[in-house]
Gaussian input, Z-matrix of N, CA and C with variables (Angstrom, degrees):
# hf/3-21g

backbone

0 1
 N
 C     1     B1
 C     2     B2     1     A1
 N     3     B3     2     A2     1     D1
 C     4     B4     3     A3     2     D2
 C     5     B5     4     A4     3     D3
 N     6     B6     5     A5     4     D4
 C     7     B7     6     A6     5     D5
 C     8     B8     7     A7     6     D6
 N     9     B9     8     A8     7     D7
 C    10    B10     9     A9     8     D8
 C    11    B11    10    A10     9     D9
 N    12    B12    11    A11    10    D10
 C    13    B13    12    A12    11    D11
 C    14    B14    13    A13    12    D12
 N    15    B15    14    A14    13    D13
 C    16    B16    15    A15    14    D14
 C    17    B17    16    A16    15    D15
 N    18    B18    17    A17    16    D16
 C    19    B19    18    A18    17    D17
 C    20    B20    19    A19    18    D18
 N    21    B21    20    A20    19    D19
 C    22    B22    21    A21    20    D20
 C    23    B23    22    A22    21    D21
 N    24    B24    23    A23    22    D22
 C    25    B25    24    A24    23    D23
 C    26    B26    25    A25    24    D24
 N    27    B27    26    A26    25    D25
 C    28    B28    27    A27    26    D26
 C    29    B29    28    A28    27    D27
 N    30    B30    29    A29    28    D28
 C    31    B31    30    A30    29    D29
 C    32    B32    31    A31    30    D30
 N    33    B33    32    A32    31    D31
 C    34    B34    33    A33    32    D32
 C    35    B35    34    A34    33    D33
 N    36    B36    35    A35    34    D34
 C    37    B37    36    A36    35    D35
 C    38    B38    37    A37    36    D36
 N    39    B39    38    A38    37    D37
 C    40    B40    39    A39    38    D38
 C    41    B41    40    A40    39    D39
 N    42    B42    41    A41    40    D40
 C    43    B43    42    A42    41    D41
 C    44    B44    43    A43    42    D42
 N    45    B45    44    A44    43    D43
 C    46    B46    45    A45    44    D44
 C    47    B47    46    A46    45    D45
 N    48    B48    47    A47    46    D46
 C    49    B49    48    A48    47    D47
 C    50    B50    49    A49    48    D48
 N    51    B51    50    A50    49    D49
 C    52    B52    51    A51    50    D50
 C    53    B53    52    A52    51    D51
 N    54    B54    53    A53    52    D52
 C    55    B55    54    A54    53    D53
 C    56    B56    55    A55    54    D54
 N    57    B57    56    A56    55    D55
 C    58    B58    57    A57    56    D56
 C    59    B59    58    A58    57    D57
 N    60    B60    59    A59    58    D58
 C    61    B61    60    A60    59    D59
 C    62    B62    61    A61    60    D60
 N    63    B63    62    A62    61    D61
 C    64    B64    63    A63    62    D62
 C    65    B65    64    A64    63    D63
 N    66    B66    65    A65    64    D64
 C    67    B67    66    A66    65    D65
 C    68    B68    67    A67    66    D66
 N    69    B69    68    A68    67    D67
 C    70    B70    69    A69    68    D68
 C    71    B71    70    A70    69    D69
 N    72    B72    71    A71    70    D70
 C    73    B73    72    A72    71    D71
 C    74    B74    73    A73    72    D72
 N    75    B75    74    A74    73    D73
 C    76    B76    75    A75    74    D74
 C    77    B77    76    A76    75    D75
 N    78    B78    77    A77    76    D76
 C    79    B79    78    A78    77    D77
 C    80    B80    79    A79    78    D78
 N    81    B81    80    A80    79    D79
 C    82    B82    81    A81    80    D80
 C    83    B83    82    A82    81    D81
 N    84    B84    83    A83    82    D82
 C    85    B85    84    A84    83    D83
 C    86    B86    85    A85    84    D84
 N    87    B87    86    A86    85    D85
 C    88    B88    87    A87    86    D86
 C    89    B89    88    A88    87    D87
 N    90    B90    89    A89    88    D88
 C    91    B91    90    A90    89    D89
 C    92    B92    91    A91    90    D90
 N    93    B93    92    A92    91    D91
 C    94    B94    93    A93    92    D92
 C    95    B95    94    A94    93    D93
 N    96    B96    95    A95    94    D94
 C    97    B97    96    A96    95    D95
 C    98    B98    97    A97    96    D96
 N    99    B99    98    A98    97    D97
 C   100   B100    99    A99    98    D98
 C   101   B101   100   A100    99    D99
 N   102   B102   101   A101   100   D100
 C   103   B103   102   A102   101   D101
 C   104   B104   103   A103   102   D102
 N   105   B105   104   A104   103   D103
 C   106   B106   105   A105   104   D104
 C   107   B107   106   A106   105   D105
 N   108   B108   107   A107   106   D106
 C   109   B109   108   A108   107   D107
 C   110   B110   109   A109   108   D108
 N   111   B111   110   A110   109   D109
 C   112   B112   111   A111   110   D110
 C   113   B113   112   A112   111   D111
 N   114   B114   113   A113   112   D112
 C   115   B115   114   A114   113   D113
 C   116   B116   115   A115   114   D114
 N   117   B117   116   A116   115   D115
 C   118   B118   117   A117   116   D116
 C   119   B119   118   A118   117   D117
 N   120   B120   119   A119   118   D118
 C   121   B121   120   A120   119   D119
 C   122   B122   121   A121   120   D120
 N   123   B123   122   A122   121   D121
 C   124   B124   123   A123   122   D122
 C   125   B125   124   A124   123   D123
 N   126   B126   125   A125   124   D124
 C   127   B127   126   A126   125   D125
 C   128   B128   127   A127   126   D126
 N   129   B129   128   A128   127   D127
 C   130   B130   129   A129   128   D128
 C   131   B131   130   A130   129   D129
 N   132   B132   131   A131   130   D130
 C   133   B133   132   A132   131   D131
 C   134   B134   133   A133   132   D132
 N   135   B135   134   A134   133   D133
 C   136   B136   135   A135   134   D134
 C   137   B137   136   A136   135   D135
 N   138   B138   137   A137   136   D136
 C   139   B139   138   A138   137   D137
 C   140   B140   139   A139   138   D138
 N   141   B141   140   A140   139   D139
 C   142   B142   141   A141   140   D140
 C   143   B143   142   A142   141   D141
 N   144   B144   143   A143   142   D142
 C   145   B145   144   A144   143   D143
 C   146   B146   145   A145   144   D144
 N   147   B147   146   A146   145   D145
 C   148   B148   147   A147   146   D146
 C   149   B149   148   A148   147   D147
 N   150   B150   149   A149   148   D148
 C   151   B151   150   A150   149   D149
 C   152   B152   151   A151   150   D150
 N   153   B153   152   A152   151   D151
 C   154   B154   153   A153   152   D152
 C   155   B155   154   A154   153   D153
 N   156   B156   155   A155   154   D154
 C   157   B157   156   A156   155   D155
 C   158   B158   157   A157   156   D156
 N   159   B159   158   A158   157   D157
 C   160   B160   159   A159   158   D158
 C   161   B161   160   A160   159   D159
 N   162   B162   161   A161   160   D160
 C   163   B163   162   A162   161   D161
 C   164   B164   163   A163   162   D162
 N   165   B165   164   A164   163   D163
 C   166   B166   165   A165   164   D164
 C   167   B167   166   A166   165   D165
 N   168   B168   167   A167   166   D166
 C   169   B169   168   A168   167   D167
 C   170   B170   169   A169   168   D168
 N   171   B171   170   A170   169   D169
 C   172   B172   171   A171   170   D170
 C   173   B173   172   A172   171   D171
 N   174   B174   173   A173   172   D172
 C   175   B175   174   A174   173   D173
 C   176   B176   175   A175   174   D174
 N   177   B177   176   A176   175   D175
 C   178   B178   177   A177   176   D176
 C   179   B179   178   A178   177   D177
 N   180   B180   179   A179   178   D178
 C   181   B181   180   A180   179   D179
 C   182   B182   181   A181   180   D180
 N   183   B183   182   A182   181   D181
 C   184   B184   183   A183   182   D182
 C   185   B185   184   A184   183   D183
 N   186   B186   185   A185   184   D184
 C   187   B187   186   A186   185   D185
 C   188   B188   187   A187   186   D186
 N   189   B189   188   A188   187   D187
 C   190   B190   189   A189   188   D188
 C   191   B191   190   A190   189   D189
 N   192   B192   191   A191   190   D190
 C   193   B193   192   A192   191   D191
 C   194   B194   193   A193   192   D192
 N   195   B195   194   A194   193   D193
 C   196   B196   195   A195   194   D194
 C   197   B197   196   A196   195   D195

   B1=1.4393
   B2=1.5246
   B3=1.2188
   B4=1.1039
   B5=1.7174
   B6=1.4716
   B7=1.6447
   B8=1.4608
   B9=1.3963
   B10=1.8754
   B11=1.7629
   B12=1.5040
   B13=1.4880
   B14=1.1556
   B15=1.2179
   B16=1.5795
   B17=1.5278
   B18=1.3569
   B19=2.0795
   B20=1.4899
   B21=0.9719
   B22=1.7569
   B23=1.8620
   B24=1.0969
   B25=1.6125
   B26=1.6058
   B27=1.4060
   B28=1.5342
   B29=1.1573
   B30=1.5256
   B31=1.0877
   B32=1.9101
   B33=2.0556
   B34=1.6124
   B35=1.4950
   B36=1.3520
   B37=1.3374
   B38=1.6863
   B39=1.2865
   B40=1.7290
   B41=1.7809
   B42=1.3976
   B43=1.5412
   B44=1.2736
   B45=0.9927
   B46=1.6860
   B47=1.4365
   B48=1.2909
   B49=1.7874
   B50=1.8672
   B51=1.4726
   B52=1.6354
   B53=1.5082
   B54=1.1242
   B55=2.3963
   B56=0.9812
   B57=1.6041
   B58=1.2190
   B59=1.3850
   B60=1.2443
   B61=1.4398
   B62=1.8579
   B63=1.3290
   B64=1.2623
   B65=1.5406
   B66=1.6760
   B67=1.1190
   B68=1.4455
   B69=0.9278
   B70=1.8070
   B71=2.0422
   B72=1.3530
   B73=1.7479
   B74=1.4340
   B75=1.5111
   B76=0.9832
   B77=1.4434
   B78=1.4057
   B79=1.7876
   B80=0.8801
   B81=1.8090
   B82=1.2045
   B83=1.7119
   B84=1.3161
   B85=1.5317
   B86=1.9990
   B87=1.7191
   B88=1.2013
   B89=1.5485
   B90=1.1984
   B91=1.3944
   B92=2.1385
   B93=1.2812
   B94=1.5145
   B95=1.8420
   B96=0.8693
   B97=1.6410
   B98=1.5710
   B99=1.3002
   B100=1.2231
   B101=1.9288
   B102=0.9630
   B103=1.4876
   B104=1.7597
   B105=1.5675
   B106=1.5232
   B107=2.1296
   B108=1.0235
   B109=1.6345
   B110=1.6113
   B111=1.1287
   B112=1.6079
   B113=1.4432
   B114=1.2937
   B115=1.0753
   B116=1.6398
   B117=1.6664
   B118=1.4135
   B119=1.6218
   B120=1.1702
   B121=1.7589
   B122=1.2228
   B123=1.4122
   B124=1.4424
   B125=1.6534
   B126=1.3655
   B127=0.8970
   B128=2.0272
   B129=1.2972
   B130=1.9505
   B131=1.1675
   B132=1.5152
   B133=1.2063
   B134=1.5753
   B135=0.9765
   B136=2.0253
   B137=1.8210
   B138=1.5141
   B139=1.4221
   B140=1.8149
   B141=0.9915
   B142=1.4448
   B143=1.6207
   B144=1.2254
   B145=1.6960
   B146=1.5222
   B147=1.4298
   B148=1.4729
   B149=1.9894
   B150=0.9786
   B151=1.8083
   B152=1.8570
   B153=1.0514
   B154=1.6624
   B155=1.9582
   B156=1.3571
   B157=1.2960
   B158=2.1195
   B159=1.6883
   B160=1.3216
   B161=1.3317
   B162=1.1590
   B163=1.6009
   B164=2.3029
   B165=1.0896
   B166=1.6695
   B167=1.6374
   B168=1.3562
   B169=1.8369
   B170=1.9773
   B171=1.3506
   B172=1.2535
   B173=1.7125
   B174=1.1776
   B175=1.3920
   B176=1.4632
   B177=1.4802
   B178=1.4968
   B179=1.8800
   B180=1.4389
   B181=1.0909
   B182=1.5193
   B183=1.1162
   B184=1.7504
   B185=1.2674
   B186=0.9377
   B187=1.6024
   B188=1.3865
   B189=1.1565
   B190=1.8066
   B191=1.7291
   B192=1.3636
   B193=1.7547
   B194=1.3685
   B195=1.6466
   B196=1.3423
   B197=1.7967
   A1=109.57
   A2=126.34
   A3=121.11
   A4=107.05
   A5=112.90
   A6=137.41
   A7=89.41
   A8=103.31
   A9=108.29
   A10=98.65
   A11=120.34
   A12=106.51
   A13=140.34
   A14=109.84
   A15=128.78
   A16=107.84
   A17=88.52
   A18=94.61
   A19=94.77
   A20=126.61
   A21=128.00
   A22=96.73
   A23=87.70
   A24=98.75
   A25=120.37
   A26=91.13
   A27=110.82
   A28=122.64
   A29=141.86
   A30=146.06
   A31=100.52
   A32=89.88
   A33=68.20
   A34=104.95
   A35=135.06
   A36=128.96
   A37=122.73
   A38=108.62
   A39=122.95
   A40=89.44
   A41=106.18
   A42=94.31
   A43=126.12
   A44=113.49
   A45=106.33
   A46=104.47
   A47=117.70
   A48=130.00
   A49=110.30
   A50=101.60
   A51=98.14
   A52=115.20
   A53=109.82
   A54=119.99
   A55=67.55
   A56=145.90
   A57=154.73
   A58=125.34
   A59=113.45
   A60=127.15
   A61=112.06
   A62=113.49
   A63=143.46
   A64=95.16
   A65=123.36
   A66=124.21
   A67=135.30
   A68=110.05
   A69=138.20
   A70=92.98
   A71=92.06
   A72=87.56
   A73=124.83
   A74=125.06
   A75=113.49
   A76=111.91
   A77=107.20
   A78=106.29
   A79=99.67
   A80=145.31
   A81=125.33
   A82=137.94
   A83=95.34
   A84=97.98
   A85=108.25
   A86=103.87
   A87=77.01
   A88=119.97
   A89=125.50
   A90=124.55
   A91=99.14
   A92=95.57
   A93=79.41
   A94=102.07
   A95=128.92
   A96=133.03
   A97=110.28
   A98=132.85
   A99=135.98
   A100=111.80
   A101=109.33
   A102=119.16
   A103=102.80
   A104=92.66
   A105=105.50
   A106=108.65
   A107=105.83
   A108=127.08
   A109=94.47
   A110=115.24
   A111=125.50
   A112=79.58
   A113=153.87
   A114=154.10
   A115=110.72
   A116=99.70
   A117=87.09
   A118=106.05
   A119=112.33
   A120=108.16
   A121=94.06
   A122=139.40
   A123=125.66
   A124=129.01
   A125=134.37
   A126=126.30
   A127=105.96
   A128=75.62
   A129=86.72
   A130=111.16
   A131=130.38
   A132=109.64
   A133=103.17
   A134=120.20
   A135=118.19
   A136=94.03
   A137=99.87
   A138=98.24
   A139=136.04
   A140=100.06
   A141=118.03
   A142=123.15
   A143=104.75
   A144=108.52
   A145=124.26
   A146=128.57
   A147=143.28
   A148=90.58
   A149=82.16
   A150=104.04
   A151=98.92
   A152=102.22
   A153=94.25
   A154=105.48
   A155=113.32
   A156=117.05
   A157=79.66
   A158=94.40
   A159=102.65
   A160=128.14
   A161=117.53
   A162=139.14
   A163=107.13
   A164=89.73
   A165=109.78
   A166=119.94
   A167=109.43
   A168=115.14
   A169=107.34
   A170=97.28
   A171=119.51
   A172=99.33
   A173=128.99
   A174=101.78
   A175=124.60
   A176=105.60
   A177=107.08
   A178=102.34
   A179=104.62
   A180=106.02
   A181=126.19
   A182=117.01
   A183=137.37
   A184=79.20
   A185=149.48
   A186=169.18
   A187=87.77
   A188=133.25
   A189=135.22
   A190=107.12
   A191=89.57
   A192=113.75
   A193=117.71
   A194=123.25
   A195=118.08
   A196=96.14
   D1=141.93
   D2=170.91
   D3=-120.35
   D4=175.58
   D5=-157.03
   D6=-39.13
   D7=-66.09
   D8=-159.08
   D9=-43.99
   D10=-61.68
   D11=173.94
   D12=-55.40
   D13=-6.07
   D14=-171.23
   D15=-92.68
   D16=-28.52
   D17=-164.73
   D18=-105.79
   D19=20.42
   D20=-164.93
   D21=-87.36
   D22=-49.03
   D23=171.36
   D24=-34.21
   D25=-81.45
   D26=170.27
   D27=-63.33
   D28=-1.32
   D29=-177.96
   D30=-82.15
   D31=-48.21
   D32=-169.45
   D33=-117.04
   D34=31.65
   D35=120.43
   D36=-34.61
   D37=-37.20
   D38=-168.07
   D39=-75.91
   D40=-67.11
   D41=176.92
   D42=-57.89
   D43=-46.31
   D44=-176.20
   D45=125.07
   D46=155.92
   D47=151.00
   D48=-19.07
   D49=-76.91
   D50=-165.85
   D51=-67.88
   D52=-19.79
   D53=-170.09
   D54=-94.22
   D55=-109.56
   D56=-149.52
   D57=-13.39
   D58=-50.30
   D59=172.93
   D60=-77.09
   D61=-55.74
   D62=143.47
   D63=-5.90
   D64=-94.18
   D65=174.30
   D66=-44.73
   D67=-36.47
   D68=166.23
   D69=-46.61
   D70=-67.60
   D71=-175.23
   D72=-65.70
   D73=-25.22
   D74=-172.83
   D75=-108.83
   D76=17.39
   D77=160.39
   D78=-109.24
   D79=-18.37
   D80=141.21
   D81=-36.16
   D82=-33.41
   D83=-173.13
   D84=-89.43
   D85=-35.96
   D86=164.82
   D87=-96.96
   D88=36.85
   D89=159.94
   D90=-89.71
   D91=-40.76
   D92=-166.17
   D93=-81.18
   D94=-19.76
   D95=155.42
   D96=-46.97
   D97=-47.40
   D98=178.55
   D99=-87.01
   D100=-9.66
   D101=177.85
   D102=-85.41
   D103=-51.84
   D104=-172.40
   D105=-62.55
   D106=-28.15
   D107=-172.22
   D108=-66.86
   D109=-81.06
   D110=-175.05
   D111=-63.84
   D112=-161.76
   D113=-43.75
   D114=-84.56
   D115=-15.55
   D116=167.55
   D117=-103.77
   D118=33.53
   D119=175.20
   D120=-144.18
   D121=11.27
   D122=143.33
   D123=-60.31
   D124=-30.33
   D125=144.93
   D126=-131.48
   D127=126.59
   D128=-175.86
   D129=-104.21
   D130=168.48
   D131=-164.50
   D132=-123.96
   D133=161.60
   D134=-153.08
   D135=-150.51
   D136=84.51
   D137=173.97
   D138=-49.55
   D139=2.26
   D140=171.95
   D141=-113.52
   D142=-50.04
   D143=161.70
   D144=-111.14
   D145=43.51
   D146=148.88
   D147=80.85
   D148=-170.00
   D149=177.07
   D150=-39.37
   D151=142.31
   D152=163.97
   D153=-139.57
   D154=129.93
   D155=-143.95
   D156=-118.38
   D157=119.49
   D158=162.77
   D159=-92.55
   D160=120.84
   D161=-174.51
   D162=-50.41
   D163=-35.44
   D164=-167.52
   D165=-121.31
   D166=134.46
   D167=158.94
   D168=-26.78
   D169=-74.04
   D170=-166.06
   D171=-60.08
   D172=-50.87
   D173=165.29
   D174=-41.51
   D175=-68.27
   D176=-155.47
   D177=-50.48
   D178=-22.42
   D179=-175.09
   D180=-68.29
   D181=-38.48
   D182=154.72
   D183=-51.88
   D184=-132.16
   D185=-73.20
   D186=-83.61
   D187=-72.63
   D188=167.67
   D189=-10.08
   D190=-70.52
   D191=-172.40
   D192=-53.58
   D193=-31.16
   D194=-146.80
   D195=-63.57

């Protein structure tokens, strides 16, 4: 285990029930927003040159964006 799991506890004792939970959801959502981003820009599809498979975060991420 490392710090971040260790202190997860005490993080949201400090907040409380409503922040606590509160926080819990909305790093869930942008974890699954950033999950959802790369996995559909890990391999994208390029009607002229077939599947195109990004090596990097930061690619697929340009490629999302353009």
């Amino acid at each position: 285990m490392g710090a971040g799991v260790l202190s997860l506890g005490w993080s949201l004792a400090q907040l409380g029930w409503l922040f606590g939970a509160l926080a819990i959801i909305v790093f869930a959502l942008v974890i699954g927003v950033s999950t959802s981003i790369f996995s559909d820009c890990y391999r994208s599809p390029d009607s002229e040159l077939g599947p195109d498979k990004h090596a990097f975060f930061l690619q697929a991420f340009r490629y999302q964006f353009q």
